[in-house]
C-alpha positions as CSV (number, residue, x, y, z in Angstrom):
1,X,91.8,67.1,86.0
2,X,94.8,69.4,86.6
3,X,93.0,71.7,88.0
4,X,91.8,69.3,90.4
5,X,94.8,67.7,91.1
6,X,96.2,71.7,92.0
7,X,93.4,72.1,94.2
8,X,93.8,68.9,95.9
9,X,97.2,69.2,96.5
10,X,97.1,72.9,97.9
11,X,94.4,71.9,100.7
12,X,96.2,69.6,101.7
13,X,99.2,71.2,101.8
14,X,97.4,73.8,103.9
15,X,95.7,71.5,106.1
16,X,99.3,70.2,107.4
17,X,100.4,73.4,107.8
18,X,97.8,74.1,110.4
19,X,97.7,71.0,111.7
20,X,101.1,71.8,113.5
21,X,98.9,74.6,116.0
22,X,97.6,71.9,117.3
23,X,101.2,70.8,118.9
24,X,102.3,73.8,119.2
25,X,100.1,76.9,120.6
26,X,102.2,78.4,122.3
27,X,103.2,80.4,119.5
28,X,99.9,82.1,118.4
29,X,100.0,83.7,122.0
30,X,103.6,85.2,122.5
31,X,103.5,86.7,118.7
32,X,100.3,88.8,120.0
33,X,102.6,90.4,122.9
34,X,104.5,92.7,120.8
35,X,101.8,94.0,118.9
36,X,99.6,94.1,121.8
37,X,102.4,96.6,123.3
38,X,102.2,98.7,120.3
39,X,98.5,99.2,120.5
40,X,98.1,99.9,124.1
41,X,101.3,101.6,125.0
42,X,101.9,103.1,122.1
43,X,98.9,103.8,120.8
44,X,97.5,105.0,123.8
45,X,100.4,107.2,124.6
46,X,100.2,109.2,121.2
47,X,96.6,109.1,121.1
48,X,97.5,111.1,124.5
49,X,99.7,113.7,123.1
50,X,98.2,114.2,119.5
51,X,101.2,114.4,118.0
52,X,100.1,112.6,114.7
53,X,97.7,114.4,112.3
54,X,94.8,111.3,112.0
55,X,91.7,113.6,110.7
56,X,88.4,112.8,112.2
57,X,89.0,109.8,113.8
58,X,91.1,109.0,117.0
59,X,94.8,107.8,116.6
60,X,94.2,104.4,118.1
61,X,91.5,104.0,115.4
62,X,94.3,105.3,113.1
63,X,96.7,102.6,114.3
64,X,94.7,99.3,115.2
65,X,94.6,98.2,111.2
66,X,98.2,98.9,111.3
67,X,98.5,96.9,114.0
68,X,96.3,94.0,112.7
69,X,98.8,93.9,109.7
70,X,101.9,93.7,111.4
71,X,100.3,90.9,113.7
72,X,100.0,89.3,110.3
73,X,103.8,89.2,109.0
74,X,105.2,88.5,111.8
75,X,104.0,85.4,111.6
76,X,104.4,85.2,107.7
77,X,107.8,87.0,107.5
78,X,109.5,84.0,109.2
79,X,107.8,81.5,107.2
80,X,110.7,80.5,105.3
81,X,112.1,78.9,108.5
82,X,109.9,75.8,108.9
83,X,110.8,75.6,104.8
84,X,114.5,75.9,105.7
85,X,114.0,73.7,108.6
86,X,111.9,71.5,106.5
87,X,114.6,71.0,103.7
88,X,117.1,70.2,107.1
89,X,115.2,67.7,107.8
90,X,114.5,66.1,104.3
91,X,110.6,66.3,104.6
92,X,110.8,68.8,101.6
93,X,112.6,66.5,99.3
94,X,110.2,63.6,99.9
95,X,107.7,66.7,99.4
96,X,108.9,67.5,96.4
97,X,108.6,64.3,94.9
98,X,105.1,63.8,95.6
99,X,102.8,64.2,92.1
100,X,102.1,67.5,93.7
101,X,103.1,70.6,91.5
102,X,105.4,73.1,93.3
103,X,103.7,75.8,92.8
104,X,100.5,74.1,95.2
105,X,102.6,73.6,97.6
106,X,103.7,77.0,97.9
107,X,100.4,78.1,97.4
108,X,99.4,75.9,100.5
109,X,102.0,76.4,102.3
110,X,101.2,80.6,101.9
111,X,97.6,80.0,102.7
112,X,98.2,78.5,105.5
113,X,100.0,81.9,106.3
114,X,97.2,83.8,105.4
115,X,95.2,81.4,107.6
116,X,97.4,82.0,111.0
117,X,97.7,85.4,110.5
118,X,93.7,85.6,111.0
119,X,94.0,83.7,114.6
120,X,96.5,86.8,115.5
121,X,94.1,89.2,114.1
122,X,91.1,88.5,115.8
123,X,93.3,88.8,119.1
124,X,94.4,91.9,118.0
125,X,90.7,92.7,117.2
126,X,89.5,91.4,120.6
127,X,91.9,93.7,122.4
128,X,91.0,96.8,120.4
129,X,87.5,96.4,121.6
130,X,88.4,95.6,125.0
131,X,90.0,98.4,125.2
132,X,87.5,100.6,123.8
133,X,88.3,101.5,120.1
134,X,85.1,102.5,118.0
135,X,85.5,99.9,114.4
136,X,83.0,99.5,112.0
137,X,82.2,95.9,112.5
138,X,79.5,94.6,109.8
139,X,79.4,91.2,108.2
140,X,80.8,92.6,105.1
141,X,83.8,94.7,107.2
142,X,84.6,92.1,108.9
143,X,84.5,89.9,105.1
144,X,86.7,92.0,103.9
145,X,88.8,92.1,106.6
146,X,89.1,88.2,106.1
147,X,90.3,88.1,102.6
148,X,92.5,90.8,103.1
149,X,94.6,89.5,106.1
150,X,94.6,86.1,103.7
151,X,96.2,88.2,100.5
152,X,98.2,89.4,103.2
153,X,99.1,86.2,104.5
154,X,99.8,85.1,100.8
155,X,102.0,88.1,100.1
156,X,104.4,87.7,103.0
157,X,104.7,84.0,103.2
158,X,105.8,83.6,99.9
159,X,108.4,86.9,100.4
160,X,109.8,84.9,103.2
161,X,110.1,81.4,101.3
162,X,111.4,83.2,98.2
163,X,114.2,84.5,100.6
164,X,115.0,81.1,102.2
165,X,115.8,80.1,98.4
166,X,118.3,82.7,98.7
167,X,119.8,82.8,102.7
168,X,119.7,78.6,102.9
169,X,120.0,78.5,106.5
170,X,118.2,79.2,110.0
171,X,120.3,81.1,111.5
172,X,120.9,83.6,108.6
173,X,116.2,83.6,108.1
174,X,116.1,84.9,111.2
175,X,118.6,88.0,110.7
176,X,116.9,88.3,107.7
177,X,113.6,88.2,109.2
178,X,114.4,90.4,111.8
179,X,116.4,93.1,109.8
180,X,113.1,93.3,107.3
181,X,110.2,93.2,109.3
182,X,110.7,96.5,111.3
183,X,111.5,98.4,108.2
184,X,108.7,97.0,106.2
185,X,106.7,98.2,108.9
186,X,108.0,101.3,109.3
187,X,107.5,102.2,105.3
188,X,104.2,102.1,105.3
189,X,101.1,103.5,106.7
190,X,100.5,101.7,109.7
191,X,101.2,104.3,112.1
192,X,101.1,107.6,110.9
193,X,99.9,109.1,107.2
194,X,102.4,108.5,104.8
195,X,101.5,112.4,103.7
196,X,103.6,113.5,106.7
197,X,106.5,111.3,105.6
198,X,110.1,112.9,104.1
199,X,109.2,111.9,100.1
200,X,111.8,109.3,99.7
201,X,110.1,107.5,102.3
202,X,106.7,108.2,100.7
203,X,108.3,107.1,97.7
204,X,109.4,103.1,99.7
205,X,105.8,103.2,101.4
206,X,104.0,103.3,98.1
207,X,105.9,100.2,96.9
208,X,105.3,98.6,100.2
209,X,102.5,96.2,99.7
210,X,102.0,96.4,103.4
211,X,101.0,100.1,103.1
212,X,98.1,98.2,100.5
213,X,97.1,95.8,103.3
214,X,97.2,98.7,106.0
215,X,94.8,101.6,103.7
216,X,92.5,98.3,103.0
217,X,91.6,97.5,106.5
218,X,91.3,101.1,107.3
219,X,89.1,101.5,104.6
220,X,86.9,98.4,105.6
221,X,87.1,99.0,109.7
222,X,87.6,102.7,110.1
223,X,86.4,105.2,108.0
224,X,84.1,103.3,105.8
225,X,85.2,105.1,102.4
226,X,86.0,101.5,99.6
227,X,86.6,104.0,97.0
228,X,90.0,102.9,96.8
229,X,89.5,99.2,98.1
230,X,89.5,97.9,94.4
231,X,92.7,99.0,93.6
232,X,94.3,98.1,97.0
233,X,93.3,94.6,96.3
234,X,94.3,94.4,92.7
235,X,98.2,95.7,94.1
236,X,98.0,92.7,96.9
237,X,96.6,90.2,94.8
238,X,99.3,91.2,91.8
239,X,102.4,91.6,94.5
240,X,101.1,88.1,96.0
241,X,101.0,86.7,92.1
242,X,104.5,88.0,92.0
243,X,106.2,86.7,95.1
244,X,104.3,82.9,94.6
245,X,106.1,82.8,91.2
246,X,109.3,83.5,92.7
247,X,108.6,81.2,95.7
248,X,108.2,78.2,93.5
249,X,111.5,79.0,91.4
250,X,113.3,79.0,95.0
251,X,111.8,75.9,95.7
252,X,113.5,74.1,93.0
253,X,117.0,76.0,94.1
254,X,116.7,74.8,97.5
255,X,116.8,71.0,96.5
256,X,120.0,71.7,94.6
C-alpha cells in the first residue's frame, strides 16, 4: 500500500511537472541554441583541424554524445529554481503537506528532469543527423539512450534541488548554476578523451558522473562496445541514489 501510495504520488508529481511545457515552450527551443553552437561550430571546426586524438571515428561522432549530455543539465542543473521559486510562492508548503512522502516528490520532480532532458536530446539528435553524423541508431541504441538521458535527468535534478536547500534564493541558483555547469562539463569526457587530460583533471572527470553519462551514450551510439555500459549505469544509478537522498533532506530545510 505504501508502495502504491509512493508510486502514485511520484506520477503525479511528474505529470505537473511536465504539464508546465504546455505554457511555456519557449524554453525547450532557446536551451537547444547553445548546444547546437557547440556541435556545429565547434565541432565542425575541430573535426576540421584534427586537433583531438578521437581513434577511428570522426570528432563530431566523438562530441555529439557529449553534446546530447550537456543538452541534458542544462535543463536539470537549474532545476532547483522552480523549487526555490516554488517555496516563494508557498506552492511547496501546501506541497509538503500533502500525504505525499518527500522523497516522491523529489523523485517526481527529478523525473520529470530526466523527462525534458529527452525533448532536448532528440533535437540535438535530429541536428546531428541533419548534419550528417554516422550513429548507430537501433531500437536497442536508441533504448538505452532513453534510460540513460533519464538517470541523467535524475542525477542532475536532484544536484540542483539539493543545492537550493543550501543557496535559498533565485538570484544566488542561478550564479550557482551558471558557475557549475561549465565546469562540470568541462571535467568530463564530452569533448575530448579524458586520457589526454593533465591527471588532476583526469582525477575530477572520473568523479564526474557526467563523464558516466557521456562514455554511456558513446558506448550505445558511437562505437558499439557495452563492455563497460554495466558499470557506467551502476555509477549513475548509485550517484543519482545519492543526490535523491540529499534532495529530500534539503526539502525539509527549505520549509524551515
Amino acid at each position: 500500500m505504501k508502495l502504491k501510495r509512493f508510486i502514485t504520488s511520484m506520477l503525479a508529481i511528474t505529470e505537473l511537472e511536465l504539464r508546465k511545457i504546455r505554457h511555456d515552450q519557449s524554453q525547450i527551443w532557446m536551451r537547444l541554441i547553445q548546444p547546437i553552437l557547440w556541435l556545429t561550430v565547434f565541432g565542425v571546426t575541430f573535426s576540421a583541424i584534427r586537433v583531438i586524438p578521437t581513434g577511428d571515428y570522426t570528432y563530431l561522432q566523438f562530441l555529439t554524445p557529449g553534446i546530447l549530455a550537456q543538452s541534458v543539465i542544462f535543463v536539470a542543473i537549474f532545476y532547483g529554481i522552480n523549487v526555490v521559486w516554488e517555496r516563494d510562492l508557498g506552492l511547496l508548503n501546501k506541497l509538503m503537506s500533502t500525504p505525499a512522502p518527500r522523497s516522491s516528490i523529489v523523485l517526481g520532480k527529478s523525473l520529470a528532469g530526466g523527462l525534458r532532458g529527452i525533448l532536448q536530446a532528440l533535437g540535438i539528435l535530429l541536428i546531428a543527423l541533419v548534419i550528417g553524423i554516422d550513429l548507430i541508431l537501433t531500437p536497442l541504441s536508441i533504448l538505452g539512450m532513453l534510460v540513460i538521458i533519464i538517470l541523467c535527468g535524475i542525477c542532475f535534478s536532484s544536484m540542483s534541488m539539493a543545492l537550493a536547500s543550501i543557496f535559498r534564493t533565485r538570484e544566488r541558483m542561478m550564479g550557482v548554476g551558471q558557475a557549475i555547469t561549465m565546469p562540470l562539463f568541462f571535467a568530463s569526457s564530452a569533448i575530448y578523451p579524458v586520457s589526454i587530460m593533465p591527471d588532476w583533471l583526469q582525477v575530477i572527470a572520473v568523479a564526474n558522473p557526467l563523464s558516466y553519462v557521456v562514455d554511456a551514450l558513446r558506448s550505445l551510439l558511437v562505437t558499439g562496445d557495452l563492455s563497460g555500459l554495466g558499470l557506467d549505469v551502476l555509477i549513475l544509478v548509485a550517484s543519482a541514489a545519492v543526490l535523491l537522498f540529499l534532495a529530500s533532506l534539503g526539502f525539509k530545510r527549505m520549509l524551515v
